[in-house]
KEFIKE-348145 format. One line per 3 residues: number of its first residue (from 0); their letters; for each residue x, y, z of C-alpha. Coordinates in steps of 0.001 Angstrom, whole numbers, plus 500000, padded with zeros to 6 digits. Example, Ala and Ser with C-alpha at 12.3 -4.5 7.8 and 13.67 -1.06 7.14 Angstrom:
2
0	as	512300/495500/507800 ~ 513670/498940/507140
This chain:
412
0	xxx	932270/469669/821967 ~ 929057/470742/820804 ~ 926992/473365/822630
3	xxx	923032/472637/822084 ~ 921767/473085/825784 ~ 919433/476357/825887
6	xxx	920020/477056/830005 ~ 921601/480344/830059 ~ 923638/478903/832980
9	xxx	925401/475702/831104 ~ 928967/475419/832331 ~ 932005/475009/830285
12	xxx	935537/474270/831504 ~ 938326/474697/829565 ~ 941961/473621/831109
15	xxx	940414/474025/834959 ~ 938767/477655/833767 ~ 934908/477757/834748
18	xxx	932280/480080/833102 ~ 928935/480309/831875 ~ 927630/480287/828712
21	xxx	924876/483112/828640 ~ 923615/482371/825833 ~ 922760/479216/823553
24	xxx	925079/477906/820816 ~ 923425/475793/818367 ~ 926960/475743/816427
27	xxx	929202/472903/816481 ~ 932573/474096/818636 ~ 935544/472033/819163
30	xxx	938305/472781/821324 ~ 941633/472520/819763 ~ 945548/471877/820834
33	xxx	948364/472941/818493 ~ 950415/470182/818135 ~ 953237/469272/815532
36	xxx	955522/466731/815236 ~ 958932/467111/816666 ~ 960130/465859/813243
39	xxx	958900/468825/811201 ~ 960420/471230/813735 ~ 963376/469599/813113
42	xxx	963331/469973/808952 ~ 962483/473502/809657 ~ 965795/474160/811533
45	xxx	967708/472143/809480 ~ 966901/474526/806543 ~ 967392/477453/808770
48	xxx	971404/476039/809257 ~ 971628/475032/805635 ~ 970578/477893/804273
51	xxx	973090/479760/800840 ~ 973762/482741/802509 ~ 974609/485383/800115
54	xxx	976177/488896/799015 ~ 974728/491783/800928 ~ 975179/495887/799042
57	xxx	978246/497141/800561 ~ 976634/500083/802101 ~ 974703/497102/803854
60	xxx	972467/498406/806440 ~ 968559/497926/806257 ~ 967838/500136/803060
63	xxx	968009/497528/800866 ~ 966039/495103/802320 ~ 966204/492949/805505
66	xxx	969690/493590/807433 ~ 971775/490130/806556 ~ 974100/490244/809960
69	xxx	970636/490746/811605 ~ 969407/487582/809827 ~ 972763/485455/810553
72	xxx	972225/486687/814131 ~ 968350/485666/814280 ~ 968997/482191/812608
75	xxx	971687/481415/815184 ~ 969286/481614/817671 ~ 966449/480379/816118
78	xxx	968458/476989/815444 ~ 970268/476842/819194 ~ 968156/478748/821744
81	xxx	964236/478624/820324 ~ 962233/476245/822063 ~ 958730/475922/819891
84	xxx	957696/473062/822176 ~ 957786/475859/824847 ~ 956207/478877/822718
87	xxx	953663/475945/821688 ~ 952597/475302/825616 ~ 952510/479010/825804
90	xxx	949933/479199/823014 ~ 947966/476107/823982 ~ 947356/478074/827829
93	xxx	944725/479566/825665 ~ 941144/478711/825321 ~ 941398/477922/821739
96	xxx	939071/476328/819569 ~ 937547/475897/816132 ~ 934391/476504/814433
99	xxx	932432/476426/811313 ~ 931444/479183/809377 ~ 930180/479564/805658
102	xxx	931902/476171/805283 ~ 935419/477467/806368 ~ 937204/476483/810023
105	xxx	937538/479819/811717 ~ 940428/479373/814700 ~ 939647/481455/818041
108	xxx	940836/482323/821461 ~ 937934/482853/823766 ~ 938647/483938/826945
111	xxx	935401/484924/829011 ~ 935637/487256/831891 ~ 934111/485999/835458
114	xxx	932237/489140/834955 ~ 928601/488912/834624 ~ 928987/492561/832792
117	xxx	931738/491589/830367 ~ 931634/493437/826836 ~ 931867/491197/824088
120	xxx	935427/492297/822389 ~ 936749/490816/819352 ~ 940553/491207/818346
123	xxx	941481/491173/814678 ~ 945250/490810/813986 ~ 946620/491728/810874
126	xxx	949651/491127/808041 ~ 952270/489956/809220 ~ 951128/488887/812412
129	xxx	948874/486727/814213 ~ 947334/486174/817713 ~ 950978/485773/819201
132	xxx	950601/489824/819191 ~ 947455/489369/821417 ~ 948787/486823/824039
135	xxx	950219/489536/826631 ~ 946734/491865/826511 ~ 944186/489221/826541
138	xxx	943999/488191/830121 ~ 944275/492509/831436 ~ 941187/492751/829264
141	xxx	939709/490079/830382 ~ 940563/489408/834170 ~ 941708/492835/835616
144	xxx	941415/491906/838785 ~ 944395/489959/838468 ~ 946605/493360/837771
147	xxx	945306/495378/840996 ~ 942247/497001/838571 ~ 938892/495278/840471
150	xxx	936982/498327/839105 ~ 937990/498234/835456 ~ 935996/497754/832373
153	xxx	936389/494346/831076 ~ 935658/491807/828495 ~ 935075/488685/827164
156	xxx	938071/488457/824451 ~ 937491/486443/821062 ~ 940564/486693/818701
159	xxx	940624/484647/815563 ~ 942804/483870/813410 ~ 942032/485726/809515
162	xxx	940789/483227/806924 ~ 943674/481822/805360 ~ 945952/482727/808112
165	xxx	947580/480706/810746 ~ 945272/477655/812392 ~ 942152/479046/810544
168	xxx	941255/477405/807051 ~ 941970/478671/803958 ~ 939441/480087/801413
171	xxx	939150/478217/798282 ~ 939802/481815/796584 ~ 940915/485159/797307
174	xxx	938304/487371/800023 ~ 938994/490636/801468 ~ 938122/492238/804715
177	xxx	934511/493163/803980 ~ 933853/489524/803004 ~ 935915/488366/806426
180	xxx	933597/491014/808351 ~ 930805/489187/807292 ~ 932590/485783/808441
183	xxx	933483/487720/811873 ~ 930231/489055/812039 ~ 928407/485371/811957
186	xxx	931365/483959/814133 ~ 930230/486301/817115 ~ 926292/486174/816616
189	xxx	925113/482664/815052 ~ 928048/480545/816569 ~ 929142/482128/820112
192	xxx	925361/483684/820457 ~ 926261/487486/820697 ~ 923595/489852/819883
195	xxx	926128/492820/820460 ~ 929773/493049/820419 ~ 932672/495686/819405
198	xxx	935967/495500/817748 ~ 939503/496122/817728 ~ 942394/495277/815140
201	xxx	945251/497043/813724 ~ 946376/496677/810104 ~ 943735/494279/808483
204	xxx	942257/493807/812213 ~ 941565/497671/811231 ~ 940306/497279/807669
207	xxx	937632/494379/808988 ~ 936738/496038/812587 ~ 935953/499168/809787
210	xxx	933604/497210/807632 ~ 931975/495061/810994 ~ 931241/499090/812261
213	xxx	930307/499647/808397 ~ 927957/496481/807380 ~ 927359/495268/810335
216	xxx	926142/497810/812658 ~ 923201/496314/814016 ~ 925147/493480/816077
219	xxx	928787/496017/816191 ~ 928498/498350/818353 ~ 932339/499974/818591
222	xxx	935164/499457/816969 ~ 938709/500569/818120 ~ 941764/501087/815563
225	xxx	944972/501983/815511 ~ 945585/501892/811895 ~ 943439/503826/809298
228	xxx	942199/501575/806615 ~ 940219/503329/804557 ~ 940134/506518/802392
231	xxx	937522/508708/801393 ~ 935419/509095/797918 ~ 936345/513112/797626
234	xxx	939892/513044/798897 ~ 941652/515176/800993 ~ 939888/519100/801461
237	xxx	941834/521135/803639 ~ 945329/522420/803387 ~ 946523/520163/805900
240	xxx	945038/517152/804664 ~ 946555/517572/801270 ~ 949886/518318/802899
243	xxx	949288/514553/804649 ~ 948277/513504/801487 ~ 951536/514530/799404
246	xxx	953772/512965/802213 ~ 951695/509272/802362 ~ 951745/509347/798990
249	xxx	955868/510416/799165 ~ 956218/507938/801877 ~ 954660/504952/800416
252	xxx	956465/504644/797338 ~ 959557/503356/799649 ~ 957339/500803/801887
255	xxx	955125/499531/799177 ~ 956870/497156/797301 ~ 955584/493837/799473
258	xxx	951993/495233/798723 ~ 952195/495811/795040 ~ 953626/492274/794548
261	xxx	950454/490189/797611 ~ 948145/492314/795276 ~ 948568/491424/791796
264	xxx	950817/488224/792023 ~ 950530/486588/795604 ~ 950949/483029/794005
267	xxx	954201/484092/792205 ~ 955786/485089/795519 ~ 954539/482103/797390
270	xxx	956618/478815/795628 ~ 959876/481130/796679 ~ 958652/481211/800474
273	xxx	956747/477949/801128 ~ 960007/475829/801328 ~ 962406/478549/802894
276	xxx	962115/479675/806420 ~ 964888/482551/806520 ~ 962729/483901/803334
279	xxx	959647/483799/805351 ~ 961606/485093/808527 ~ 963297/487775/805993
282	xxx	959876/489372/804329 ~ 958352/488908/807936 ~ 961339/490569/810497
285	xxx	961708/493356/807545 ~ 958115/494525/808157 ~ 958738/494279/811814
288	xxx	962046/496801/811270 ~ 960200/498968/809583 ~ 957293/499509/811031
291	xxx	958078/499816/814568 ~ 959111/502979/816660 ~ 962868/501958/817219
294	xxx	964103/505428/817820 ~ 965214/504928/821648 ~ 965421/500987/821157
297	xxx	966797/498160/818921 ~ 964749/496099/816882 ~ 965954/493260/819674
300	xxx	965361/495588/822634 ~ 961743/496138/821530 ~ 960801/492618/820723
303	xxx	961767/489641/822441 ~ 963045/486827/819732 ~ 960920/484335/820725
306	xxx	958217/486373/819983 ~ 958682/487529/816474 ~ 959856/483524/815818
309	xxx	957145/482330/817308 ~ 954751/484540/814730 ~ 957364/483433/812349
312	xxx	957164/480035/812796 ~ 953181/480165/812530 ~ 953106/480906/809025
315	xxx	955586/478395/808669 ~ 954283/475068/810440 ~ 950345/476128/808841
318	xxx	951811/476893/805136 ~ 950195/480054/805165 ~ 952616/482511/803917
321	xxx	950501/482192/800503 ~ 947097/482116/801381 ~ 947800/485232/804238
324	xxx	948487/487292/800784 ~ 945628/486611/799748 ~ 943346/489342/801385
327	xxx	945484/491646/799318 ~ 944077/490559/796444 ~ 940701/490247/797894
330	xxx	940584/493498/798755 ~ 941309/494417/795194 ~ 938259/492695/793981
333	xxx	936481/494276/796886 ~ 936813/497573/795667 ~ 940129/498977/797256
336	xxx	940578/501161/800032 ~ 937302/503565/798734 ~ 935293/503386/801878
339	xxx	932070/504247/800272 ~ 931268/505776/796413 ~ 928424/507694/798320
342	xxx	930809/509350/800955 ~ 929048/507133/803804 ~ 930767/506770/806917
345	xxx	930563/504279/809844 ~ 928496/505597/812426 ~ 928735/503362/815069
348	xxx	931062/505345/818129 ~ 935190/504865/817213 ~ 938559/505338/818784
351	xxx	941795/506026/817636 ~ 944519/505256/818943 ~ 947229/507036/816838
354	xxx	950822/505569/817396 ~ 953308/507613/815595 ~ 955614/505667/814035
357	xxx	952284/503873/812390 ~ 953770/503322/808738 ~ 950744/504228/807129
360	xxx	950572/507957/808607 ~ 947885/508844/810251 ~ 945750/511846/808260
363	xxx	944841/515011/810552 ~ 941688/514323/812731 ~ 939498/516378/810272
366	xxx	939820/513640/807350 ~ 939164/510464/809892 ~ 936527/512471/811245
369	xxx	934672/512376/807579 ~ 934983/508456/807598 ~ 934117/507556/811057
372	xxx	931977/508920/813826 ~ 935007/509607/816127 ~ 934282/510072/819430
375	xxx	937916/509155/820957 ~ 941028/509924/819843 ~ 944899/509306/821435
378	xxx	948193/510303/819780 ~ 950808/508281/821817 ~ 954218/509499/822398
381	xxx	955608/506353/821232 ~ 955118/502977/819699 ~ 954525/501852/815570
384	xxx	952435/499858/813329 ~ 952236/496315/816085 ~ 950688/498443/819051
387	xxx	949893/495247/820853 ~ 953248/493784/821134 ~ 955383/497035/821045
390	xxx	953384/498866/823260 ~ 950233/496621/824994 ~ 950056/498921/827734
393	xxx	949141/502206/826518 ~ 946796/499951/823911 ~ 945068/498393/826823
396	xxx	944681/501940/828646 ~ 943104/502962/825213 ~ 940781/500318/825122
399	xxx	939629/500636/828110 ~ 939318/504496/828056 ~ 937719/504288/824815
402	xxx	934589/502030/825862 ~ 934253/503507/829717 ~ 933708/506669/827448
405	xxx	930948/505512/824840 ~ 929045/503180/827703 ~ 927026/501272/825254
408	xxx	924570/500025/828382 ~ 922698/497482/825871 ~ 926260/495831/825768
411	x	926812/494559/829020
C-alpha cells in the first residue's frame, strides 16, 4: 500500500487492527507476509539429519566450542518437534512491512498504540539475533492496558530488521552502525513521518541507538541500552576504570574469536555456513551459551527451543549468515569503537540498563558517564547479553522507568 493522503486522521488496518496515521507518508509502504515453501523447510531438515557428526575433545564440555551432545540434542528436536509453519504464523501476527530507503528494503514491525500520546520507540536487535527477541515485549510496550497497566507509559513500537539481516535487504557492500543510524534515522522521519522518536537496542541495537543519540539528535530524543558500544578517545582515568579495563581486556581474549574472524574475513567464514544449518545453529546457540546468565538455569531452562530455532532458522531461510557479518567490517571502516577523536559525547538523555552477565562488562558508571549524558541507570540482579528474551520483564520495567523519568513533553 502506499500512504499519500495528508488527513492526519487516514485509517489503516492491518490483520483487523485499526489506527490512525498522524502524520503523512509520502513513502511507498507495503505490507509483507513471510512465507516459504514447505519444500525448502524440508531440505533444511534433511541436512540437519544428514549431517557428519564428528569427534568432540575428551574433556568435552562447552570450552572448546559449542557443546556436541547439546547439538545432537537440539537437532533431534529441530528435525521431529519444530513446527516453522507455526513459529512463521507467530511472526506473521505482526504488523510487518517493507519500505524503501537509500535504495535498500528496510523490513519493520510497526505496532501503533491506541494511544493518542504514544512515544515513538524504535527497537534495534543485534548479532546474533533478530526481531524474534522482540516478539514477547512489543505488545506490553505498546498496549499496556492489556497487562492490568491502563496508566503506563506507552509506545508506538517500530523494530526493523539491520541491513543485511533477516527479511531486510542486503547492502551491496559492507556499512556499519553509524551508516545504519542514518538509514534508521530516515526510516522513522521521511518514511513513517516522525519528527521525534527514541531508541532502544542491545548489542548492535546499542552501537546504532548510540550514533541515532550521536548524529541524529535533532529527530532522537532518548536512547536506552543495555550494552555499551562505544569507548572513549582518552581511555580509562580512574583506578577503577583501569581495573575494568585490565579485566575486559583479560576477558575478551576468550570470547573474541567470532569477532576477529566477521571483521577481517566475513566472506571466508560464510561459504562454510551458507549450506550447513547445524554450523549456523552451532556459531549461533554458542553465542547464546555464552552470553547468557545461566547460573540458576540451563541454557534450555532459560530459552525455549523454538525460540532460539526460530532466530536460527531466520538467518537460514533469508541467507543472511554472510551479509549479518558484515556490520563488523563496516564498523571497521567506520572508525571502530572510538566514539569521538574530540572526546564528544551524546547528549541527548540515556539509560542503562546494566545486566550482569552482559559479556562485554559493563565499565563503572564514571566512564559511561564521559560518553553519554546518563540520566538513568539499573544494575539487574540477573539476566546476560539478550535482555529481551532472557529477561523482557525487568527490560520492559526499565523502559518504561527510563522515559516516565526524562518526560520529553515535545514527544508525545
Amino acid at each position: 500500500m502506499e500512504f499519500t493522503d495528508s488527513n492526519p486522521q487516514t485509517k489503516l488496518t492491518h490483520m483487523g487492527y485499526l489506527f490512525s496515521l498522524n502524520f503523512i507518508i509520502k513513502m511507498k509502504i507495503d505490507p509483507f507476509k513471510i512465507s516459504y515453501p514447505k519444500q525448502r523447510i524440508v531440505e533444511i531438515k534433511e541436512k540437519v539429519e544428514m549431517f557428519p557428526w564428528h569427534e568432540m575433545p575428551k574433556e568435552g564440555g562447552w570450552s572448546f566450542g559449542t557443546n556436541i551432545d547439546y547439538m545432537k540434542n537440539l537437532a533431534d528436536y529441530w528435525t521431529k518437534k519444530y513446527d516453522w509453519e507455526s513459529q512463521e504464523f507467530r511472526l506473521n501476527q505482526q504488523p510487518n512491512y517493507k519500505t524503501k530507503v537509500d535504495d535498500i528494503d528496510i523490513h519493520f514491525i510497526f505496532k501503533k498504540s491506541s494511544s493518542p500520546k504514544a512515544i515513538p520507540l524504535i527497537l534495534i536487535h543485534g548479532w546474533p539475533g533478530s526481531i524474534v527477541e522482540f516478539l514477547d515485549i512489543i505488545e506490553p510496550l505498546c498496549e499496556p492496558e492489556k497487562y492490568g497497566n491502563k496508566d503506563e507509559i506507552c509506545f508506538d513500537i517500530i523494530a526493523p530488521s539491520i541491513p543485511g539481516f533477516a527479511f531486510s535487504g542486503k547492502p551491496a557492500n559492507p556499512i556499519g552502525p553509524r551508516r545504519i543510524a542514518e538509514i534508521f534515522n530516515k526510516l522513522m522521519t521521511e518514511n513513517l513521518g516522525y519528527e521525534r522518536y527514541v531508541a532502544q537496542g542491545g548489542d548492535w541495537g546499542s552501537a546504532i541507538s548510540t550514533w541515532l543519540g550521536f548524529d541524529h539528535s535533532k529527530n532522537c530524543k532518548g536512547i536506552h541500552i543495555n550494552m555499551l558500544p562505544a569507548r572513549h578517545i582518552d581511555g580509562p582515568k580512574t583506578d577503577e576504570e583501569k581495573s575494568w579495563d585490565r579485566k575486559f581486556s583479560k576477558d575478551y581474549v576468550s570470547q573474541s574469536g567470532y569477532f576477529a574472524i566477521q571483521s577481517t574475513k566475513p566472506q571466508t567464514l560464510s561459504y562454510a555456513m551458507m549450506d550447513s544449518p547445524i554450523g549456523v545453529a552451532a556459531w549461533i546457540v554458542e553465542k547464546f551459551y555464552h552470553w547468557s546468565d545461566l547460573k540458576e538455569k540451563s541454557l534450555d531452562l532459560t530459552y525455549q527451543k523454538d525460540d532460539l530455532l526460530t532466530n536460527i532458522m531466520i538467518y537460514i531461510l533469508t541467507k543472511s549468515f554472510n551479509t549479518s557479518s558484515w556490520i563488523y567490517y563496516g564498523r571497521v571502516k567506520e572508525g571502530g569503537r572510538i566514539l569521538s577523536k574530540e572526546g564528544r559525547r551524546v547528549e541527548v538523555p540515556t539509560g542503562c540498563a546494566v545486566y550482569p552477565k552482559e559479556f562485554l562488562t559493563w565499565p563503572p558508571k564514571s566512564y559511561v558517564e564521559r560518553l553519554f549524558n546518563l540520566v538513568h541507570w539499573t544494575e539487574m540482579n540477573k539476566g546476560g547479553h539478550f535482555a529481551a528474551l532472557e529477561q523482557p520483564s525487568s527490560l520492559i520495567k526499565d523502559i518504561r522507568d527510563f522515559y516516565k523519568k526524562v518526560v520529553i513533553e515535545e514527544l508525545v
